[in-house]
Backbone as CSV, one residue per row, in Angstrom:
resi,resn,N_x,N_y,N_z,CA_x,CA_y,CA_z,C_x,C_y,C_z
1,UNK,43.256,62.432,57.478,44.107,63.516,57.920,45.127,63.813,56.817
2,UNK,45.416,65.001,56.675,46.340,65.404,55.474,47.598,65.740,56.221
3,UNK,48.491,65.174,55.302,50.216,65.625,55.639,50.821,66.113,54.574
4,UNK,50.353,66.801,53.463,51.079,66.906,52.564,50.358,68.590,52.277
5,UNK,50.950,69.529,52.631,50.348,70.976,52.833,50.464,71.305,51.822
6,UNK,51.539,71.038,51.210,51.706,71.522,49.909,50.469,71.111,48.631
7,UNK,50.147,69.749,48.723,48.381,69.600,47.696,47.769,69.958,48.302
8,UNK,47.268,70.509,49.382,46.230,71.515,50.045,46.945,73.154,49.664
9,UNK,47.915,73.493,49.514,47.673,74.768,48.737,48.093,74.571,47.637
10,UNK,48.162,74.296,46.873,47.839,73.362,45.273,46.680,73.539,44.902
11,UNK,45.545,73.095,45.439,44.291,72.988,45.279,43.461,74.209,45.493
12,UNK,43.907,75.042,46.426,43.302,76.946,46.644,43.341,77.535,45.516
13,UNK,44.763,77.430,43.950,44.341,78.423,42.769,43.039,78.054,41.544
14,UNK,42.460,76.897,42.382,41.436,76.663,41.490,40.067,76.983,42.199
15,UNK,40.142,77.747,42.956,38.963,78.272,43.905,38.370,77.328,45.198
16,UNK,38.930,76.513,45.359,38.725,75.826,46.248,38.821,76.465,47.714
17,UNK,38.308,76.223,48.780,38.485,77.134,49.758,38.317,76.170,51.307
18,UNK,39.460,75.966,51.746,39.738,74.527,52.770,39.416,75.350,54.281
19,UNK,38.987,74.950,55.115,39.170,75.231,56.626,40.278,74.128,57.334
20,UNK,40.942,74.425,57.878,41.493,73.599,58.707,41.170,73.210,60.200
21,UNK,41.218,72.193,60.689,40.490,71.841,62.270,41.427,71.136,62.913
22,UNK,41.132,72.013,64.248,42.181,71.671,65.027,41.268,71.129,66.364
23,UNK,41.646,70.302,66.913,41.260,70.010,68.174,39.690,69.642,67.902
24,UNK,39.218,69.689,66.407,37.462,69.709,65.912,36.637,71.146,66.239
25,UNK,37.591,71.759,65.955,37.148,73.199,65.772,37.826,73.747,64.766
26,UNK,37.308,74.868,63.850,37.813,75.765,62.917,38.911,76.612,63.228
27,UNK,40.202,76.612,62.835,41.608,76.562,63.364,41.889,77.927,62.060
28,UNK,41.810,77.516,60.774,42.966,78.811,59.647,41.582,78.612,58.411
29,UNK,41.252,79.089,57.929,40.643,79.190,56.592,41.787,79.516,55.835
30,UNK,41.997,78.441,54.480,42.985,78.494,53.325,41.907,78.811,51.627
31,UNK,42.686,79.418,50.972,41.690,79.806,50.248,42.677,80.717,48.870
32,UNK,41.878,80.922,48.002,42.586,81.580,46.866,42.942,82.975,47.354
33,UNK,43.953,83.705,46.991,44.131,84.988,46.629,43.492,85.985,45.871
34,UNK,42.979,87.141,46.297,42.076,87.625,45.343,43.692,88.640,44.230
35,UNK,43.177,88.373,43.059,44.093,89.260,42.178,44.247,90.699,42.360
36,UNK,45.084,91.327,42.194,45.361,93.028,42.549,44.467,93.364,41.028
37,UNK,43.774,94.378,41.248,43.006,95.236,39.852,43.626,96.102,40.493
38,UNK,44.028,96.988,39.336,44.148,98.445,39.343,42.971,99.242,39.093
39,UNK,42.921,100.571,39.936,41.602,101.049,40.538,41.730,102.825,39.649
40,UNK,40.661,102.793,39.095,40.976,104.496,38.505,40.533,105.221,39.684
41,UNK,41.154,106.233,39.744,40.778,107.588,40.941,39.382,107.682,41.054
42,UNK,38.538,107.875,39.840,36.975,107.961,39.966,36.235,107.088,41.465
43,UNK,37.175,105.869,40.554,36.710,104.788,41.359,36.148,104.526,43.092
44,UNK,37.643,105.467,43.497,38.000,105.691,44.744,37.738,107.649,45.298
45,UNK,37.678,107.968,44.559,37.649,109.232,44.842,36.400,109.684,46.247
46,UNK,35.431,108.838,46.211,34.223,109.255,47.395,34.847,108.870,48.111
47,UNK,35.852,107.776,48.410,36.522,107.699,50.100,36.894,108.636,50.567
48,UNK,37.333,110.087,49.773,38.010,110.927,50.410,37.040,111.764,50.275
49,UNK,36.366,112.229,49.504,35.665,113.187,49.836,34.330,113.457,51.265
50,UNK,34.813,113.949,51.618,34.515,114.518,52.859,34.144,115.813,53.586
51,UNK,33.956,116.481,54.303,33.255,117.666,54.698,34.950,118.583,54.818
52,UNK,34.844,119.639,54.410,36.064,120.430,55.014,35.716,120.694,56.637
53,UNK,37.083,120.517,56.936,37.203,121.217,58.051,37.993,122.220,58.465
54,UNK,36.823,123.320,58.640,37.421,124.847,58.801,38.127,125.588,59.321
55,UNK,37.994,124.349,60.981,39.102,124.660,62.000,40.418,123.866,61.914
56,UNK,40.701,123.144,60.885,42.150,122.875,60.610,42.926,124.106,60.258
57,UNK,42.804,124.962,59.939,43.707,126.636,59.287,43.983,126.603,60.909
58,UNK,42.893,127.020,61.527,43.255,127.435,62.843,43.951,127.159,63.909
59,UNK,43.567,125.590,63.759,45.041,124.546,64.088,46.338,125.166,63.685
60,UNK,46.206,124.769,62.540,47.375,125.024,61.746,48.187,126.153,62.000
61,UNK,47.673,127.192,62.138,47.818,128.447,62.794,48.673,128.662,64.465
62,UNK,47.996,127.519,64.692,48.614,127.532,66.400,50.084,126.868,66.723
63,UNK,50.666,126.329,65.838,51.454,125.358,65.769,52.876,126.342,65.508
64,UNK,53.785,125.910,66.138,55.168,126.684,66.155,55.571,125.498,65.365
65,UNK,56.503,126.114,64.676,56.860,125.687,62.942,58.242,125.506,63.163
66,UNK,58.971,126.022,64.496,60.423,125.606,64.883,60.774,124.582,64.874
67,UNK,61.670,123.994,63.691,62.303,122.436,64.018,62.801,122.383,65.664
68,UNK,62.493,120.902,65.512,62.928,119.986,67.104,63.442,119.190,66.891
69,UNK,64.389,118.752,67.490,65.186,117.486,67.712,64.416,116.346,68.676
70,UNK,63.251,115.337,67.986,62.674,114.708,68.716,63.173,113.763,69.632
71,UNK,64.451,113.718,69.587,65.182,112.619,70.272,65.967,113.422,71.325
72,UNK,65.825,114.359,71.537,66.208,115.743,72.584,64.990,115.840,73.644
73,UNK,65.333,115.361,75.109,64.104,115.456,76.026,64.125,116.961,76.178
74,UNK,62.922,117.363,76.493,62.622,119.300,76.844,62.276,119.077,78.358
């Protein structure tokens, strides 16, 4: 049994990857951090691309544009 948490995450930046058990069941998976990469737009750009939608204008259209005081019951 381990008491010392701190050499169990000590041991995660070298890829090591611990489960912890509780009761003899799988309780927390401990494990490395994946590093931040910076992502070029290309990269990401198909997440957004998507179908227009034509009836947003029309929405848009319907919508009274008068500020409200949302914290004002009507």
């Amino acid at each position: 049994m381990w008491q010392n948490a701190s050499e169990l995450v000590w041991r995660t930046p070298a890829g090591e990857r611990l489960t912890i058990i509780v009761a003899g069941r799988p309780a927390a998976g401990l494990g490395p951090v994946s590093p931040r990469t910076w992502r070029e737009w290309n990269d990401l750009a198909g997440v957004f691309d998507q179908p227009t939608d034509h009836a947003r204008t029309d929405d848009r259209d319907i919508l009274d544009d008068t500020p409200t005081d949302p914290w004002v019951e009507r």
